[in-house]
N, CA, C and O atoms as a GROMACS GRO file, in nm:
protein
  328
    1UNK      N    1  -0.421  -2.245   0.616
    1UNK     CA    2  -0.518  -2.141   0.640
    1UNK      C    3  -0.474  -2.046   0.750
    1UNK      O    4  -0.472  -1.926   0.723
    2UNK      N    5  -0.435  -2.090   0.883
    2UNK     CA    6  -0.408  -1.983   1.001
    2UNK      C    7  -0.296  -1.937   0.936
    2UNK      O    8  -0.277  -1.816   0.939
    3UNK      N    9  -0.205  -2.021   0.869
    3UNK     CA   10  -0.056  -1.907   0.824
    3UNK      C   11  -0.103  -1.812   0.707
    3UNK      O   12  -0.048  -1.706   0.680
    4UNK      N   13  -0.206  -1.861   0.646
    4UNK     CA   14  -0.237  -1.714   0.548
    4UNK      C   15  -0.308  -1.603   0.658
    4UNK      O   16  -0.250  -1.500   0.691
    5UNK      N   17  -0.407  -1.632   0.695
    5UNK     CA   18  -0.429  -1.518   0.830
    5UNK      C   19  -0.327  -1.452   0.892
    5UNK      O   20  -0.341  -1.331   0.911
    6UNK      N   21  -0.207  -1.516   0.934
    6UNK     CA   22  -0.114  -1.440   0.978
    6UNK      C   23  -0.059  -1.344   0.944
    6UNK      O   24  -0.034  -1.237   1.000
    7UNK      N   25  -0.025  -1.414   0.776
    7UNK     CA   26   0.057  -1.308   0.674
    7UNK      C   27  -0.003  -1.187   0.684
    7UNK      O   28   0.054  -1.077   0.690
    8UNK      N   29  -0.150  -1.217   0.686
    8UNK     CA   30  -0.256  -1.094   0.645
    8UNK      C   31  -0.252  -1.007   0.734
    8UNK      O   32  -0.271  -0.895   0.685
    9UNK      N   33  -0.231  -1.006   0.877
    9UNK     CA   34  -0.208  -0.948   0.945
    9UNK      C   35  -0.094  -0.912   0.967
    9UNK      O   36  -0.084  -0.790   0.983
   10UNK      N   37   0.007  -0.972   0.975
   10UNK     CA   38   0.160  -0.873   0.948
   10UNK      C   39   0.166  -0.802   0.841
   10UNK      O   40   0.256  -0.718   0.841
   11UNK      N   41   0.074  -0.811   0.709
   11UNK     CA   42   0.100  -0.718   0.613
   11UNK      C   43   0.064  -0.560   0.625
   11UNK      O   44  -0.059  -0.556   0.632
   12UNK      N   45   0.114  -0.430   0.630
   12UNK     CA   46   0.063  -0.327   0.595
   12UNK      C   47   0.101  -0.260   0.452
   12UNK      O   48   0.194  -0.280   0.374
   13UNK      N   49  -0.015  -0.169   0.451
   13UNK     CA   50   0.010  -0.048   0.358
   13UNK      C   51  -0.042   0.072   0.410
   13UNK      O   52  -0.127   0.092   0.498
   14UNK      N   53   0.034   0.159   0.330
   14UNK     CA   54   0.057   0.306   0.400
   14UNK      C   55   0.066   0.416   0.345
   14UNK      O   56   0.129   0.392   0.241
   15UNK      N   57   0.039   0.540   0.350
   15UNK     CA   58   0.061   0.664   0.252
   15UNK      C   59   0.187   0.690   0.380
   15UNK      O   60   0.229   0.613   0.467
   16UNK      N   61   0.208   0.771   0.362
   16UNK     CA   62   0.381   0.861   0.453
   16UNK      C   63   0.412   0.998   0.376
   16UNK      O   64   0.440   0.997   0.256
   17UNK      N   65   0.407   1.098   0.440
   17UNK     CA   66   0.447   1.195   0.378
   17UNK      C   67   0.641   1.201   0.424
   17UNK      O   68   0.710   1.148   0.512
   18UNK      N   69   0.665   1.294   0.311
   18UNK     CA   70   0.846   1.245   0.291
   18UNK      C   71   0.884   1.386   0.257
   18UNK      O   72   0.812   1.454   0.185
   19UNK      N   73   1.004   1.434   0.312
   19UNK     CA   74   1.105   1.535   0.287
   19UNK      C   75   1.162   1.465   0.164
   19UNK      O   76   1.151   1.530   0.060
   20UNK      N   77   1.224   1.338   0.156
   20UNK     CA   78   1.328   1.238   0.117
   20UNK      C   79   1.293   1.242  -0.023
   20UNK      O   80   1.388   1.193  -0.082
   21UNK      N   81   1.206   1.274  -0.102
   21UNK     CA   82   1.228   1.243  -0.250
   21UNK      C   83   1.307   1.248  -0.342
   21UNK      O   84   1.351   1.359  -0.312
   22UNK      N   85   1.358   1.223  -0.424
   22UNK     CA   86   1.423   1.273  -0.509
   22UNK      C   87   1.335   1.406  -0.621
   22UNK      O   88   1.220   1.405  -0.663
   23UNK      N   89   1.405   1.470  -0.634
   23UNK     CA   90   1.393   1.595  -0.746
   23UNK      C   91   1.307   1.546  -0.828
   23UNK      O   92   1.332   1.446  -0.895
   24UNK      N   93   1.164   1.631  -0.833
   24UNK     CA   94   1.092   1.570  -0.946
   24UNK      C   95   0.982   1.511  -0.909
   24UNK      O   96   0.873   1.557  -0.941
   25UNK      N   97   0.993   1.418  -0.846
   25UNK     CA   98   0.936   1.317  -0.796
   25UNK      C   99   0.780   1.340  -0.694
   25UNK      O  100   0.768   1.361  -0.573
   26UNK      N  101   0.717   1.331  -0.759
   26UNK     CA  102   0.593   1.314  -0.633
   26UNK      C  103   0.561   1.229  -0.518
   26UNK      O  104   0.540   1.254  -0.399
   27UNK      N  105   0.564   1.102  -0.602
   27UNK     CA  106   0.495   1.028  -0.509
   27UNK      C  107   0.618   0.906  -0.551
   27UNK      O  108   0.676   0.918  -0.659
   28UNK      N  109   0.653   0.791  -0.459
   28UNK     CA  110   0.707   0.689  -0.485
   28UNK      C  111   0.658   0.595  -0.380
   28UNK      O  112   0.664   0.596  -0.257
   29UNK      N  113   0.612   0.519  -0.463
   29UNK     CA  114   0.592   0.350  -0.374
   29UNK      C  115   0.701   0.296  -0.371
   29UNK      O  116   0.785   0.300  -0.462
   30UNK      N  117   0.718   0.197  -0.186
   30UNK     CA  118   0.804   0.105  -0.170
   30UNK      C  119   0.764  -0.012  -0.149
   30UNK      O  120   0.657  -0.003  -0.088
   31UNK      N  121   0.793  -0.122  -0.166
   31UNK     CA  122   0.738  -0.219  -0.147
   31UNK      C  123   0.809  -0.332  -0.165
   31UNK      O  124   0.882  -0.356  -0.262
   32UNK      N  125   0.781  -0.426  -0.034
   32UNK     CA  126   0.855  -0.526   0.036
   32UNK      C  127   0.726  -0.620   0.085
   32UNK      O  128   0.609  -0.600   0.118
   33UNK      N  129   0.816  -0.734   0.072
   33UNK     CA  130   0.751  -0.863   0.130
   33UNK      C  131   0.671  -0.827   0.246
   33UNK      O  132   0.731  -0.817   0.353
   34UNK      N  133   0.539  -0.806   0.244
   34UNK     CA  134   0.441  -0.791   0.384
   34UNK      C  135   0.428  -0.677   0.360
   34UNK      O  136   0.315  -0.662   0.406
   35UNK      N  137   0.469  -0.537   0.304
   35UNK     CA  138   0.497  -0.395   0.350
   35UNK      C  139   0.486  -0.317   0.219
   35UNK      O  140   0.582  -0.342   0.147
   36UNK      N  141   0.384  -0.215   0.156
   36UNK     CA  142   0.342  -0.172   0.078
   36UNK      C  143   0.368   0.019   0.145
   36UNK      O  144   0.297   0.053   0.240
   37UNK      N  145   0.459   0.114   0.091
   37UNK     CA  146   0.453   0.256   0.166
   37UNK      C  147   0.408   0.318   0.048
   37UNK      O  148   0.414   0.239  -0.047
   38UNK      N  149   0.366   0.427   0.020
   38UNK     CA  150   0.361   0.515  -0.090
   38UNK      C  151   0.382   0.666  -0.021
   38UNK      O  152   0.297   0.729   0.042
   39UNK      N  153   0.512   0.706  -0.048
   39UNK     CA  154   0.611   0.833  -0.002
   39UNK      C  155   0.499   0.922  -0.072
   39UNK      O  156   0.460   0.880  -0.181
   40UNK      N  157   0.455   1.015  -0.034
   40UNK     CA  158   0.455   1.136  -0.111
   40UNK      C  159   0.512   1.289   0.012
   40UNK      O  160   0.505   1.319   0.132
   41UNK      N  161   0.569   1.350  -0.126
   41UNK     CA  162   0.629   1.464  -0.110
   41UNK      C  163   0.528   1.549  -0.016
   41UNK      O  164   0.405   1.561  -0.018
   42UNK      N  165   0.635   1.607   0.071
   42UNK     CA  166   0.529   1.688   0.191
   42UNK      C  167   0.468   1.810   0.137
   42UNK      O  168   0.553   1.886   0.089
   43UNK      N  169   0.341   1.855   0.131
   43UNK     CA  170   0.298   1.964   0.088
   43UNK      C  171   0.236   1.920  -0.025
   43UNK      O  172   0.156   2.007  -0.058
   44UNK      N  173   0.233   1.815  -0.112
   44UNK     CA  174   0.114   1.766  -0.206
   44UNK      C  175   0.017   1.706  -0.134
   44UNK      O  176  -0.099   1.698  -0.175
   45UNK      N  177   0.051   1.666  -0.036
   45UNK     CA  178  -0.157   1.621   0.045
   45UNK      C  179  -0.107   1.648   0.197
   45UNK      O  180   0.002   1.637   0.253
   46UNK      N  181  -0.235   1.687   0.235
   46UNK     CA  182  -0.252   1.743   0.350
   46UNK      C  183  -0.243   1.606   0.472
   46UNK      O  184  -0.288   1.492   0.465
   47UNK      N  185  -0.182   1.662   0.557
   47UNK     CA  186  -0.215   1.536   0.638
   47UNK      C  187  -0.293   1.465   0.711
   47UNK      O  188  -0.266   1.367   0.780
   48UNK      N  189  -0.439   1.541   0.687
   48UNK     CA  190  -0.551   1.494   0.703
   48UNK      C  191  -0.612   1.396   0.600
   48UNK      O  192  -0.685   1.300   0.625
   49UNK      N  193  -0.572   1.437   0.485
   49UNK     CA  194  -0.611   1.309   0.360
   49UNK      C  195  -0.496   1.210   0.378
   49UNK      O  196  -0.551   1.102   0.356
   50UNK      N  197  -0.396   1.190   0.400
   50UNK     CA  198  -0.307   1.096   0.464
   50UNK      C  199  -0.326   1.017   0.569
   50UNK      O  200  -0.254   0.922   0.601
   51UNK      N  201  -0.408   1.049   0.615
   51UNK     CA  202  -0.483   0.991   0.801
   51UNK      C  203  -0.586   0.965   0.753
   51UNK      O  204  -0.659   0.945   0.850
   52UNK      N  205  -0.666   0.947   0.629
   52UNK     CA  206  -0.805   0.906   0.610
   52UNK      C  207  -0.745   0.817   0.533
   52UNK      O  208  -0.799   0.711   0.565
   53UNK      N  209  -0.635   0.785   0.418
   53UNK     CA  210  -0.645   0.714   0.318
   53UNK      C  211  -0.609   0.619   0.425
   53UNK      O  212  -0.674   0.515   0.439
   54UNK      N  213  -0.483   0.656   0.518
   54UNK     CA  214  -0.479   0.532   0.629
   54UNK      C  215  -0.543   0.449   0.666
   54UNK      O  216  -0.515   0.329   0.674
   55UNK      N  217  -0.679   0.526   0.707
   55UNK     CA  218  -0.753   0.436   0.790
   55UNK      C  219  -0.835   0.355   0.680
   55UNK      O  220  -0.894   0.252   0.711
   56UNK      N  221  -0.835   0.398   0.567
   56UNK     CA  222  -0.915   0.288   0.466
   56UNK      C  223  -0.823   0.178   0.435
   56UNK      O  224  -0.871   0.066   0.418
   57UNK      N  225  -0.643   0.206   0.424
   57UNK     CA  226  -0.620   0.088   0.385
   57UNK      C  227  -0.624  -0.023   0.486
   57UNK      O  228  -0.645  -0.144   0.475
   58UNK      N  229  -0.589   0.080   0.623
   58UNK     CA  230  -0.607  -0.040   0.727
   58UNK      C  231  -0.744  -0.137   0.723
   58UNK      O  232  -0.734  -0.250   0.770
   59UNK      N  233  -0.853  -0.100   0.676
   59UNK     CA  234  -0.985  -0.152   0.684
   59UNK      C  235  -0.922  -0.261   0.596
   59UNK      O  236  -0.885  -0.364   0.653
   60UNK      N  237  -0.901  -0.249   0.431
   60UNK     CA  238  -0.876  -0.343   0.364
   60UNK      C  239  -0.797  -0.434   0.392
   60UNK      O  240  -0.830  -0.550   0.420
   61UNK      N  241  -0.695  -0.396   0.388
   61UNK     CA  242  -0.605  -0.500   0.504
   61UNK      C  243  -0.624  -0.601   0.563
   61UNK      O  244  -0.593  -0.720   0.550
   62UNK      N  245  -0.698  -0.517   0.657
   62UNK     CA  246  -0.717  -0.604   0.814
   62UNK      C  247  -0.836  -0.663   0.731
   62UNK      O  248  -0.876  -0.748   0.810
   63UNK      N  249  -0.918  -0.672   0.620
   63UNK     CA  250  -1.014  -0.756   0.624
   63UNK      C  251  -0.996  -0.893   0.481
   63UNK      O  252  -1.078  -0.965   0.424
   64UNK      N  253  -0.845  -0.877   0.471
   64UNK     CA  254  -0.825  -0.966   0.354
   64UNK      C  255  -0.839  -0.891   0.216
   64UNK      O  256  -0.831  -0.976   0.127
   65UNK      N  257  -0.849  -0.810   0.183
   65UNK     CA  258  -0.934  -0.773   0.091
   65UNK      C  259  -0.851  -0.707  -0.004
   65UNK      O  260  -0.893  -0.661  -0.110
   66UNK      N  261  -0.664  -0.702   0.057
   66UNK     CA  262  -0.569  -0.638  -0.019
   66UNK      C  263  -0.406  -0.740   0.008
   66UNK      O  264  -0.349  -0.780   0.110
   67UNK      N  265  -0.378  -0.748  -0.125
   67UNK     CA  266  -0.285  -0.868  -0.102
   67UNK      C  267  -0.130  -0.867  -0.168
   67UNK      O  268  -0.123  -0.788  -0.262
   68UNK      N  269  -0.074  -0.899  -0.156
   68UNK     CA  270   0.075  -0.840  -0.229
   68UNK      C  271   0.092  -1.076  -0.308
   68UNK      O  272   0.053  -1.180  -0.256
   69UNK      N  273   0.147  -1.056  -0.408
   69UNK     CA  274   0.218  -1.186  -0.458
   69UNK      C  275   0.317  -1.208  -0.505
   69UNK      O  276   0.341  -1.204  -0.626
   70UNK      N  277   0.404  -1.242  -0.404
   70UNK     CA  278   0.531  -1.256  -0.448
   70UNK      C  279   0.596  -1.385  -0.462
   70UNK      O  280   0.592  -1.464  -0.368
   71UNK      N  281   0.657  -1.414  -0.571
   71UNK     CA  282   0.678  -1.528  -0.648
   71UNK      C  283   0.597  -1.609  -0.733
   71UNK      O  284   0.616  -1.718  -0.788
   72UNK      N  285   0.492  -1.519  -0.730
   72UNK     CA  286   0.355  -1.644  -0.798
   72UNK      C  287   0.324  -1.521  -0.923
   72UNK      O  288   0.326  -1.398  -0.907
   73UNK      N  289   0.294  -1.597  -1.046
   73UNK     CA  290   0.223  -1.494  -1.109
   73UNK      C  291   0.122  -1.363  -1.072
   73UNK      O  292   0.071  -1.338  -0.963
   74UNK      N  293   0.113  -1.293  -1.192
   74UNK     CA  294  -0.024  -1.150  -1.130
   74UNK      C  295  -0.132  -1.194  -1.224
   74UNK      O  296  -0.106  -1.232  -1.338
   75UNK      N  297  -0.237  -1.188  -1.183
   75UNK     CA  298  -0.356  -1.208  -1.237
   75UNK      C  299  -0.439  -1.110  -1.230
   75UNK      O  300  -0.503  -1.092  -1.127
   76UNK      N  301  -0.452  -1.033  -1.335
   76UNK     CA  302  -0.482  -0.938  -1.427
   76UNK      C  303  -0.676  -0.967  -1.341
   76UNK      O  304  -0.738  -1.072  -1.319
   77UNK      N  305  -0.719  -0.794  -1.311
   77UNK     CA  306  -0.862  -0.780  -1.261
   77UNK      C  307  -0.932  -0.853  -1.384
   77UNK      O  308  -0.896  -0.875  -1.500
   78UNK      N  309  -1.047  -0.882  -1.308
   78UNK     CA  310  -1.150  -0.946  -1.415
   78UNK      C  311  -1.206  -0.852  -1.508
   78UNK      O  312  -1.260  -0.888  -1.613
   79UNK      N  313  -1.189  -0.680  -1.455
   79UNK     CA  314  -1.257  -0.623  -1.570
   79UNK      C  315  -1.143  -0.539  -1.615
   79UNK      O  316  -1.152  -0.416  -1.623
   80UNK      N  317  -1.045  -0.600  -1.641
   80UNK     CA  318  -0.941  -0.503  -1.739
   80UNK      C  319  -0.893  -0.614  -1.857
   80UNK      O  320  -0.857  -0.729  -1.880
   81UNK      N  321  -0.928  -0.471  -1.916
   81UNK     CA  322  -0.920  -0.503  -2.087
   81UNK      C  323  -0.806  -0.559  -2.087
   81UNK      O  324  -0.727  -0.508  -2.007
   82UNK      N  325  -0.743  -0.696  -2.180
   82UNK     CA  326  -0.601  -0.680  -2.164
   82UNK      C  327  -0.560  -0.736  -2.330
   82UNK      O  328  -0.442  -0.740  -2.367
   0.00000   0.00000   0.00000
């Protein structure tokens, strides 16, 4: 139990605005053990909606409520059709 708390707390996610894209490209998620980014290209969102989506994922986050699984199966939401 305290080592899942931990994880939960070393884990983030993040919007980031990016010069770095490749051609084309809007938006690209990265994602690593503990560490969830989603690049988007500078000048498709303002960086005021970037500083709000922030602070919501931090809420989820920090309250358990968003989780990454790695090595274990994905288990499909309860309300998607599959």
């Amino acid at each position: 139990m305290a080592d899942e708390a931990a994880d939960r707390k070393r884990a983030s996610a993040r919007f980031e605005l990016s010069d770095l894209l490749p051609d084309g490209e809007v938006i690209m998620p990265l994602e690593r053990d503990g560490e969830f980014v989603m690049l988007v290209r500078r000048g498709q969102m303002t960086p005021e909606v970037v500083s709000e989506i922030n602070k919501r994922l931090e809420h989820i986050v920090g309250n358990g409520l968003w989780e990454q699984r790695w090595g274990g199966p994905c288990t499909p939401h309860p309300d998607k059709d599959v």
